[in-house]
The first five atom37 places (N, CA, C, CB, O) and aatype in JSON, in Angstrom:
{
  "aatype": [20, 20, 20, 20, 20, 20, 20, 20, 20, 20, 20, 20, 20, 20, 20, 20, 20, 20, 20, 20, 20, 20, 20, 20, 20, 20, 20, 20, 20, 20, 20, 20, 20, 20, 20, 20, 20, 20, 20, 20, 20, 20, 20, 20, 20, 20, 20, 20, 20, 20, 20, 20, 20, 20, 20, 20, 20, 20, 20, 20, 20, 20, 20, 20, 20, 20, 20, 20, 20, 20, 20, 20, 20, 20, 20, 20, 20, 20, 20, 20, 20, 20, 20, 20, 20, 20, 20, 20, 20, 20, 20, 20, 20, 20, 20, 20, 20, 20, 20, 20, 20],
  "atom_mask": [
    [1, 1, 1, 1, 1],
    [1, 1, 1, 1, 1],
    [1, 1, 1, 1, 1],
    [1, 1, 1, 1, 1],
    [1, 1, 1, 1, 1],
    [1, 1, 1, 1, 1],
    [1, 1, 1, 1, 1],
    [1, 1, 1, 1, 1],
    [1, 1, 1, 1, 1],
    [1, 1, 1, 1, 1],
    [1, 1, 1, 1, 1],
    [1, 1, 1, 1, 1],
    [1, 1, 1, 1, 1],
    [1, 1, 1, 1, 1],
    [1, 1, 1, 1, 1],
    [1, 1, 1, 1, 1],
    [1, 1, 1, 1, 1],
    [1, 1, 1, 1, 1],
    [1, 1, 1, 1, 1],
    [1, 1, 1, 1, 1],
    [1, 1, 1, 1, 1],
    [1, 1, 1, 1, 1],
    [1, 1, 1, 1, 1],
    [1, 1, 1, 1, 1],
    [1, 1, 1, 1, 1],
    [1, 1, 1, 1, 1],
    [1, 1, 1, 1, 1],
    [1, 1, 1, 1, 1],
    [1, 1, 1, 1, 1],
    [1, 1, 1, 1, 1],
    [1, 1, 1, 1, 1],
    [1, 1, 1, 1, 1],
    [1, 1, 1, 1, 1],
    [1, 1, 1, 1, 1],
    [1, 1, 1, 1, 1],
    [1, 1, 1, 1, 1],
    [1, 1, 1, 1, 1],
    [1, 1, 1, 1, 1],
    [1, 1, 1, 1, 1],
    [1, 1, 1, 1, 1],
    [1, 1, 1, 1, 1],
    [1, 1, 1, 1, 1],
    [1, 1, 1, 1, 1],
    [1, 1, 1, 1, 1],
    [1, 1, 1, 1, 1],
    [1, 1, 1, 1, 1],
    [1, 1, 1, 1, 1],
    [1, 1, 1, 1, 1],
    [1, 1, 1, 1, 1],
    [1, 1, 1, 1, 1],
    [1, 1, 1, 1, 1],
    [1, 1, 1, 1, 1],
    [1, 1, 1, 1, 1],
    [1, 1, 1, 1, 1],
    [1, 1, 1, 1, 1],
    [1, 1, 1, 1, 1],
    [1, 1, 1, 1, 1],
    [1, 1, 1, 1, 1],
    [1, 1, 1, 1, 1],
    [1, 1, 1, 1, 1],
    [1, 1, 1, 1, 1],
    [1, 1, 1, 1, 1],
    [1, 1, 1, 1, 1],
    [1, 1, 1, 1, 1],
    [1, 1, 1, 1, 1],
    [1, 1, 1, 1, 1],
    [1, 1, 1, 1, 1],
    [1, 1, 1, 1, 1],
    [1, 1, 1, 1, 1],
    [1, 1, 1, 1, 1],
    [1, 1, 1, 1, 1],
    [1, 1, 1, 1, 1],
    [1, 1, 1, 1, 1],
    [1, 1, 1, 1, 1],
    [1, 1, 1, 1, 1],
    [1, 1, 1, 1, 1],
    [1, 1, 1, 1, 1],
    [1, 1, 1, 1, 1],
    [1, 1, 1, 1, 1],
    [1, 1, 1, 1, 1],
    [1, 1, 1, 1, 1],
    [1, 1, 1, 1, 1],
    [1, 1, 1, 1, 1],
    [1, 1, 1, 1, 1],
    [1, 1, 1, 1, 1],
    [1, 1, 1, 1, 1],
    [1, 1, 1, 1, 1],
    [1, 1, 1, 1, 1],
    [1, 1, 1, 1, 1],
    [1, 1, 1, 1, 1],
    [1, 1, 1, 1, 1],
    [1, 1, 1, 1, 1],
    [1, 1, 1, 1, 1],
    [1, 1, 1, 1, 1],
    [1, 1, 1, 1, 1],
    [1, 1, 1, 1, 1],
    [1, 1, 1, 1, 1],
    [1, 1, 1, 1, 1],
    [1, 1, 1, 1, 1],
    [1, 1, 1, 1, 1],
    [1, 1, 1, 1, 1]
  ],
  "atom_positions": [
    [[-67.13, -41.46, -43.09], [-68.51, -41.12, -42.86], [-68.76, -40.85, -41.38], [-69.41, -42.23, -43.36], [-69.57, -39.98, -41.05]],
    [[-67.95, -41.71, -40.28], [-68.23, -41.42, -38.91], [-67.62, -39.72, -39.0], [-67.34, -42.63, -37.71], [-68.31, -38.71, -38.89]],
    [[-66.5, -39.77, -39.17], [-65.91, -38.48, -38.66], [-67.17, -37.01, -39.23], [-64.04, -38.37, -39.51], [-67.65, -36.14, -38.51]],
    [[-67.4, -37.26, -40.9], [-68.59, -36.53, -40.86], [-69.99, -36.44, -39.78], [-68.96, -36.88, -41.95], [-70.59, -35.45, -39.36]],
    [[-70.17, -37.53, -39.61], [-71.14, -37.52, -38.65], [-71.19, -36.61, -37.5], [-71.15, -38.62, -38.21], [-71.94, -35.65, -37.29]],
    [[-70.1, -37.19, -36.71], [-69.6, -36.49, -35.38], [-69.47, -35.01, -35.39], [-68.24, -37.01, -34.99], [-69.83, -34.18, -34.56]],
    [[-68.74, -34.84, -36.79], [-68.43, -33.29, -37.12], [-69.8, -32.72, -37.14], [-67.61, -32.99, -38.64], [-70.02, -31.88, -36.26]],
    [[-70.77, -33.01, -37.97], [-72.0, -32.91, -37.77], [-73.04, -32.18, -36.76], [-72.11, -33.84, -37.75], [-73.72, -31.16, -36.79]],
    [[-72.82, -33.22, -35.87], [-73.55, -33.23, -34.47], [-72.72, -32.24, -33.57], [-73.59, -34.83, -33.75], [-73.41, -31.54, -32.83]],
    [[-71.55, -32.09, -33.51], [-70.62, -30.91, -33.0], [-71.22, -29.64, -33.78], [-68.86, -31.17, -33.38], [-70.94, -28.63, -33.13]],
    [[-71.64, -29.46, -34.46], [-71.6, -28.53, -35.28], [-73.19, -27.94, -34.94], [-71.18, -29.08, -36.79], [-73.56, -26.78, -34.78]],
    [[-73.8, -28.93, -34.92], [-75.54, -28.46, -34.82], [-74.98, -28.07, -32.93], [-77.33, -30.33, -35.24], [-75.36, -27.04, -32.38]],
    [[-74.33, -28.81, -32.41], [-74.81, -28.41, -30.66], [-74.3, -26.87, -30.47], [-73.85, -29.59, -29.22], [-74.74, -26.0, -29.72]],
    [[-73.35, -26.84, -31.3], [-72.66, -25.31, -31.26], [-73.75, -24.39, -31.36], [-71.56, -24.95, -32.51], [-74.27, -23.64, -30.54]],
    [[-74.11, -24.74, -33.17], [-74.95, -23.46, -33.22], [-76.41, -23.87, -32.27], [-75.33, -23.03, -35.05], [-77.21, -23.01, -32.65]],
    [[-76.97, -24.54, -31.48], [-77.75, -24.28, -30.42], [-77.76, -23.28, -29.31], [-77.75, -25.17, -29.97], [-78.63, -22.64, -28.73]],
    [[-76.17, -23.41, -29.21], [-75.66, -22.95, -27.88], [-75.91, -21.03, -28.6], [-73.55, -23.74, -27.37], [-76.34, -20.04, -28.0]],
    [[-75.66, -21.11, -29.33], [-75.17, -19.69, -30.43], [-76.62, -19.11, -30.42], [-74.48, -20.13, -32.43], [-76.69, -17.89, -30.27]],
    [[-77.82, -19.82, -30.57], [-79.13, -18.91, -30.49], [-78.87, -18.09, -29.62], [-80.43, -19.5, -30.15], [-78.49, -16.93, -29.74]],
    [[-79.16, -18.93, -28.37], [-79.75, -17.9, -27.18], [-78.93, -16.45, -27.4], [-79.38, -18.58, -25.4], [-79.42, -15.35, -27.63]],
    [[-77.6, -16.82, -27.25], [-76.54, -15.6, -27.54], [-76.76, -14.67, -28.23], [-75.47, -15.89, -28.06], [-76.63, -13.46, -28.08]],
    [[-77.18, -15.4, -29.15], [-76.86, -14.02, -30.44], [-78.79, -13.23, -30.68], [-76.05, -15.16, -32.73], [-79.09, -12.2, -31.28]],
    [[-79.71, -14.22, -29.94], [-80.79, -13.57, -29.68], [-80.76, -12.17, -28.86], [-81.5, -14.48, -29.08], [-81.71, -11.39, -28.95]],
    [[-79.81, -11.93, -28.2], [-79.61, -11.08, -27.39], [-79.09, -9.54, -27.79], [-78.86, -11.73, -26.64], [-78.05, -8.89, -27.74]],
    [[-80.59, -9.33, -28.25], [-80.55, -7.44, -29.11], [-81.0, -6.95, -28.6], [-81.1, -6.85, -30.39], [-81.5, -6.03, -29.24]],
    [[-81.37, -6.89, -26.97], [-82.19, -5.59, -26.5], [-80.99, -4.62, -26.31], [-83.18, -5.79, -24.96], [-79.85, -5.01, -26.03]],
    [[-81.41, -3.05, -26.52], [-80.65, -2.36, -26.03], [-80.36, -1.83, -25.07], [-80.62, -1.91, -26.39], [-80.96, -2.65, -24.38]],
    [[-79.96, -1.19, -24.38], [-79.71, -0.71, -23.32], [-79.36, 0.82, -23.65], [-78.72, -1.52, -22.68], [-78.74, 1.16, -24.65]],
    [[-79.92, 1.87, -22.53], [-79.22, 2.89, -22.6], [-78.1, 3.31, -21.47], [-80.12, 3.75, -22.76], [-78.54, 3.03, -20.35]],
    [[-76.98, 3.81, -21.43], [-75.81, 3.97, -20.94], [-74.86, 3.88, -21.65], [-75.62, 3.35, -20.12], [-74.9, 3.45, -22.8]],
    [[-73.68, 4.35, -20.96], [-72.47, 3.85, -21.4], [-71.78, 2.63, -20.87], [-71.69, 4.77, -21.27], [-71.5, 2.57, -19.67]],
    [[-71.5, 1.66, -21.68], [-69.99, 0.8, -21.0], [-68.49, 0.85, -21.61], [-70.24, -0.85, -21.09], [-68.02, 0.74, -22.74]],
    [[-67.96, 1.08, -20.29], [-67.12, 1.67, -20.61], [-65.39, 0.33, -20.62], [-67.32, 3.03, -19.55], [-65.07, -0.62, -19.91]],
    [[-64.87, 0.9, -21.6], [-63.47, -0.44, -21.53], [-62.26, 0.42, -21.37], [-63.18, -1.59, -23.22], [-62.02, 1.32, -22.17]],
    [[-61.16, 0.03, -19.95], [-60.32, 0.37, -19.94], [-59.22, -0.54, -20.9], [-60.26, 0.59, -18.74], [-59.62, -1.69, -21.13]],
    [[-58.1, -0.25, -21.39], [-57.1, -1.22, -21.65], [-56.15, -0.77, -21.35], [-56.94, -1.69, -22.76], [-56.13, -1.53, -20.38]],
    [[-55.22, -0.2, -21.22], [-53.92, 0.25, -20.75], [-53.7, 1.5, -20.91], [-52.91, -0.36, -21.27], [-54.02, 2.03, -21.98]],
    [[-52.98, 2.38, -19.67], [-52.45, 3.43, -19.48], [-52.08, 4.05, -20.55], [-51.63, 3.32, -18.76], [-52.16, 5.2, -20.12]],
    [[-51.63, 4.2, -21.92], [-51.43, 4.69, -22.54], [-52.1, 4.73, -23.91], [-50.57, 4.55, -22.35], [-51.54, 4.91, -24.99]],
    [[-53.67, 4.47, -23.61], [-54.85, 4.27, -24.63], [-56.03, 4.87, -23.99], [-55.16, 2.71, -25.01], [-56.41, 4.66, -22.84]],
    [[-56.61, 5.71, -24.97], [-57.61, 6.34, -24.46], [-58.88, 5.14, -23.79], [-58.08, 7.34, -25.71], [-58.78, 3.95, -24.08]],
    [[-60.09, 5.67, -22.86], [-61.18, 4.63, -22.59], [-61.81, 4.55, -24.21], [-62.45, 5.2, -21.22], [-61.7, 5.42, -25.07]],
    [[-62.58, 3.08, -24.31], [-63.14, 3.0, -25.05], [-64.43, 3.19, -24.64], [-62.82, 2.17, -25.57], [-64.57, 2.67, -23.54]],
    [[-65.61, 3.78, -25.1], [-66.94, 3.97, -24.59], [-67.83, 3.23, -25.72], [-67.32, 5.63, -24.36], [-67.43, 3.21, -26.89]],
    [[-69.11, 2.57, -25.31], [-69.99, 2.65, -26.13], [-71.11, 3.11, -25.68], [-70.13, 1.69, -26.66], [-71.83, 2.59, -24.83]],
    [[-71.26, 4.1, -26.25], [-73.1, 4.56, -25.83], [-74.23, 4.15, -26.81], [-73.37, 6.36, -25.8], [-74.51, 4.36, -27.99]],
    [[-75.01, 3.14, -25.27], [-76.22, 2.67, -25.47], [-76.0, 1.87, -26.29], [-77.16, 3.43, -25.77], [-76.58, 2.15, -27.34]],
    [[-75.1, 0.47, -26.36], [-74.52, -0.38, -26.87], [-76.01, -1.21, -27.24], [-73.32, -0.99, -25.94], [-77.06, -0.94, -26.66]],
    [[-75.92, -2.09, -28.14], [-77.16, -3.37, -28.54], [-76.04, -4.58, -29.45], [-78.87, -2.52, -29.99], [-74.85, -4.69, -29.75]],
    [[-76.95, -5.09, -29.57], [-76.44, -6.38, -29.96], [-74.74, -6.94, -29.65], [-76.7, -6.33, -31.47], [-74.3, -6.47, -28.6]],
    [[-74.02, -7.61, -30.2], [-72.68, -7.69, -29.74], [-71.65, -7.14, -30.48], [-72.38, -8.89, -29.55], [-71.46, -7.1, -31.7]],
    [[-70.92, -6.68, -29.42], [-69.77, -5.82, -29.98], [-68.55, -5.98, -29.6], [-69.91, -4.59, -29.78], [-68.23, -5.59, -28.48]],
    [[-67.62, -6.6, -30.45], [-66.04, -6.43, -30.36], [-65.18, -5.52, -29.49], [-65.65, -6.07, -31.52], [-65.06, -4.3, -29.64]],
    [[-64.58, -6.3, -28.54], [-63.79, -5.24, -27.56], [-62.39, -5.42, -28.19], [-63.81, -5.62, -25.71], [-61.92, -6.29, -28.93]],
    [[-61.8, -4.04, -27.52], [-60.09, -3.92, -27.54], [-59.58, -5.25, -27.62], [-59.37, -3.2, -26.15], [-60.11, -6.22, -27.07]],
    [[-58.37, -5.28, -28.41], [-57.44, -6.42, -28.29], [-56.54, -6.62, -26.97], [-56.55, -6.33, -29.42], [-55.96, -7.62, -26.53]],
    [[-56.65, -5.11, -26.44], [-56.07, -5.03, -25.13], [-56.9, -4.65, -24.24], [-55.06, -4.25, -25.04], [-56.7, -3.59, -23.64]],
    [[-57.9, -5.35, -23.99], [-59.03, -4.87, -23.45], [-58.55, -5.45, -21.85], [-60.57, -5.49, -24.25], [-57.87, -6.47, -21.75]],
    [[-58.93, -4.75, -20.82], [-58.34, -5.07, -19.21], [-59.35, -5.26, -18.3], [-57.48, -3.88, -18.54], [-59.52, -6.25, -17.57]],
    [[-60.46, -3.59, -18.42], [-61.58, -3.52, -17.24], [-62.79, -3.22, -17.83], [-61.34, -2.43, -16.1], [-62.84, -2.39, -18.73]],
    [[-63.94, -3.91, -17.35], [-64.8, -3.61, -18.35], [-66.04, -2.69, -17.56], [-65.29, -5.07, -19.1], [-66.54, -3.58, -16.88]],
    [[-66.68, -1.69, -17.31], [-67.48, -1.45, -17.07], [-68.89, -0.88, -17.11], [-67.09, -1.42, -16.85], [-69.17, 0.02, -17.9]],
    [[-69.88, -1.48, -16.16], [-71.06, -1.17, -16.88], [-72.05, 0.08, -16.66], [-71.75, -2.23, -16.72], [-72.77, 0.1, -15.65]],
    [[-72.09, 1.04, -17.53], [-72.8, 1.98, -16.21], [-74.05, 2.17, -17.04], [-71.94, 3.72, -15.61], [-74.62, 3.25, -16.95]],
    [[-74.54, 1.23, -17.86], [-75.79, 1.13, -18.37], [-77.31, 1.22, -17.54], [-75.65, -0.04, -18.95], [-77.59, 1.71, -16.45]],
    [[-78.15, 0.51, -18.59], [-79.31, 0.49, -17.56], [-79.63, -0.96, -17.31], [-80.66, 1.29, -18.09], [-80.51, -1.15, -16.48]],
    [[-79.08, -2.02, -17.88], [-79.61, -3.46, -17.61], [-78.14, -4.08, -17.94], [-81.09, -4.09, -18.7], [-77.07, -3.55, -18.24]],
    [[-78.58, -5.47, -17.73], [-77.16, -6.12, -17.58], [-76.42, -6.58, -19.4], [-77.49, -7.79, -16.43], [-77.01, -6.75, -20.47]],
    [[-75.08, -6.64, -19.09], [-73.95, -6.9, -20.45], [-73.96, -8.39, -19.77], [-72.01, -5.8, -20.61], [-74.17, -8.9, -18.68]],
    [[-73.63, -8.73, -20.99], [-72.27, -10.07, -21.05], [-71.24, -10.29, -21.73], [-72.58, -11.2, -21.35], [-71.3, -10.14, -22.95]],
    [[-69.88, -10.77, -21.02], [-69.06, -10.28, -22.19], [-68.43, -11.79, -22.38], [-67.86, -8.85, -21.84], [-68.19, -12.44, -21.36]],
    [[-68.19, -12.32, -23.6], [-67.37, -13.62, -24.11], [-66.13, -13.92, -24.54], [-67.82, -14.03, -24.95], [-65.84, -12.93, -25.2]],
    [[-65.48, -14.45, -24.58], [-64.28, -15.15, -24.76], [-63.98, -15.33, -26.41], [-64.41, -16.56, -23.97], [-62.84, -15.64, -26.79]],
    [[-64.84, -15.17, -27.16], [-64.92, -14.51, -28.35], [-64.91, -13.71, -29.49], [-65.08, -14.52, -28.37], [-63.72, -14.0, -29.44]],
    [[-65.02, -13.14, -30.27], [-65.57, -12.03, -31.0], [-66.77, -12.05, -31.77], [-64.73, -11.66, -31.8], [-67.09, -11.09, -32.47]],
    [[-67.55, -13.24, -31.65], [-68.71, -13.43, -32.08], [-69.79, -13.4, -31.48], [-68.73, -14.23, -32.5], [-70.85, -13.58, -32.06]],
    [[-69.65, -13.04, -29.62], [-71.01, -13.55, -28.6], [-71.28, -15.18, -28.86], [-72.69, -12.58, -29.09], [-72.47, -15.51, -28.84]],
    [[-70.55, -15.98, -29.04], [-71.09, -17.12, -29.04], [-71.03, -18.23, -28.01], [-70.74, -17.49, -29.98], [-71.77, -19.2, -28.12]],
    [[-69.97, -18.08, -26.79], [-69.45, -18.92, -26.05], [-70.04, -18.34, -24.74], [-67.94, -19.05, -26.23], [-70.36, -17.17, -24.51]],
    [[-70.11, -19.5, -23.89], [-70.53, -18.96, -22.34], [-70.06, -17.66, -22.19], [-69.91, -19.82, -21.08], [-68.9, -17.33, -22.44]],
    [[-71.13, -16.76, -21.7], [-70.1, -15.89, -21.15], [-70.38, -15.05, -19.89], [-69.74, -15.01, -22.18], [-71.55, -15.24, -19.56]],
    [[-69.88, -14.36, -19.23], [-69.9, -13.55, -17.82], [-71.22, -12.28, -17.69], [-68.21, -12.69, -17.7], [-71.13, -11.18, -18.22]],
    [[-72.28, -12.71, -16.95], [-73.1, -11.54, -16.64], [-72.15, -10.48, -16.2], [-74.2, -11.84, -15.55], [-71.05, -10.82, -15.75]],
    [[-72.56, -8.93, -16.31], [-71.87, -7.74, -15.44], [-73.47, -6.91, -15.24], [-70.33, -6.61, -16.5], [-74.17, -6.75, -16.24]],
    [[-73.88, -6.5, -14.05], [-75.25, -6.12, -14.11], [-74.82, -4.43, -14.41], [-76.26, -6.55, -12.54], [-73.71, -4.08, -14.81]],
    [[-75.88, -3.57, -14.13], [-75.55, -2.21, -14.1], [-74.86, -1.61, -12.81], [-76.74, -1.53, -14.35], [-75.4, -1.9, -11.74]],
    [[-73.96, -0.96, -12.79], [-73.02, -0.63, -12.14], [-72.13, -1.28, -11.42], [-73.35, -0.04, -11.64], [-72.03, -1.41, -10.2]],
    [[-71.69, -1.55, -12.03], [-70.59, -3.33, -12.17], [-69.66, -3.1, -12.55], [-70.9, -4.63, -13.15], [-69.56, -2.02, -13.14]],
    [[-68.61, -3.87, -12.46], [-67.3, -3.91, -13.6], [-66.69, -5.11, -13.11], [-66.07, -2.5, -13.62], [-66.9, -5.7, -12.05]],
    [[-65.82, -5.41, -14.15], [-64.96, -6.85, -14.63], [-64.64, -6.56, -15.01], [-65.03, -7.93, -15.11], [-64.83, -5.69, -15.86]],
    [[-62.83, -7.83, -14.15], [-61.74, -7.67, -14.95], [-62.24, -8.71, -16.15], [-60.26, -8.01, -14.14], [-63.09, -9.59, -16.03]],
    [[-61.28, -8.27, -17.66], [-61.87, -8.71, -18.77], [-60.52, -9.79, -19.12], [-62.33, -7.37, -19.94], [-59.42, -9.32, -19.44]],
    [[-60.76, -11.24, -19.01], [-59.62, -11.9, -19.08], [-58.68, -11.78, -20.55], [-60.04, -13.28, -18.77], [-59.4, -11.45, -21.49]],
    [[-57.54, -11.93, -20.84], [-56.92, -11.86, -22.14], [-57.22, -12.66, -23.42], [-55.75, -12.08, -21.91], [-56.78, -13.77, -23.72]],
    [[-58.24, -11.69, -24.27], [-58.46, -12.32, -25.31], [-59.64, -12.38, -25.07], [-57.82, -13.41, -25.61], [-60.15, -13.08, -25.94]],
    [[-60.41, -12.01, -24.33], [-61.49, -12.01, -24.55], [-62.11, -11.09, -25.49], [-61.89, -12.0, -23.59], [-61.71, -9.93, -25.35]],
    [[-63.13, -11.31, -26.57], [-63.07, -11.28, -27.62], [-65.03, -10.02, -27.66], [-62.75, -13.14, -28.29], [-65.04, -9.25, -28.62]],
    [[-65.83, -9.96, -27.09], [-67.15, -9.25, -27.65], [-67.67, -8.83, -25.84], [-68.5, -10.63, -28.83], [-67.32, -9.07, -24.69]],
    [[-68.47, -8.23, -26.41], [-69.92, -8.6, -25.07], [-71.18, -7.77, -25.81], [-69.57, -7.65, -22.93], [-71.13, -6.7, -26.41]],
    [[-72.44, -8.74, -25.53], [-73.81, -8.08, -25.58], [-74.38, -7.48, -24.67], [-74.66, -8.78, -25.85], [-74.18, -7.53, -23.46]],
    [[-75.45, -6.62, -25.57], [-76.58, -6.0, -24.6], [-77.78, -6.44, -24.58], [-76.84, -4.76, -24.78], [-78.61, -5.93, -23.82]]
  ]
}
């Protein structure tokens, strides 16, 4: 019954953390753009909204939108993750998994 418990309470703080995140549907107009390696075309999204799944080989991320991305360590937008404002770019660490608009 403890271990339920605990599991529990882990479970509600998560999805707390997961609102704010996944509240995050404004759109933006621009492109951001994802490099991944020399021998893969750029990936673009124009005028990206809500969160979206990057490359598995995703490297550089950039923003040439009109307001700021964030991109997470995820594929869900759910975990802390890195502001990039407009005209910005980040390196995108390995495995990192989404980013919103």
């Amino acid at each position: 019954m403890r271990r339920f418990l605990i599991g529990a309470v882990t479970l509600a703080a998560v999805c707390s953390l997961a609102g704010p995140a996944s509240a995050q549907t404004r759109a933006v107009s621009g492109p951001v753009t994802v490099f991944s390696t020399e021998l893969t075309p750029l990936t673009v999204y124009q005028s990206p909204s809500g969160c979206n799944r990057l490359p598995v080989a995703a490297h550089v991320l950039t923003n040439q939108s009109s307001g700021p991305i964030t991109f997470y360590g995820d594929p869900f937008c759910l975990t802390p993750g890195l502001v990039v404002q407009p005209g910005y770019g980040s390196h995108v660490p390995p495995g990192a998994g989404s980013f919103s608009a």
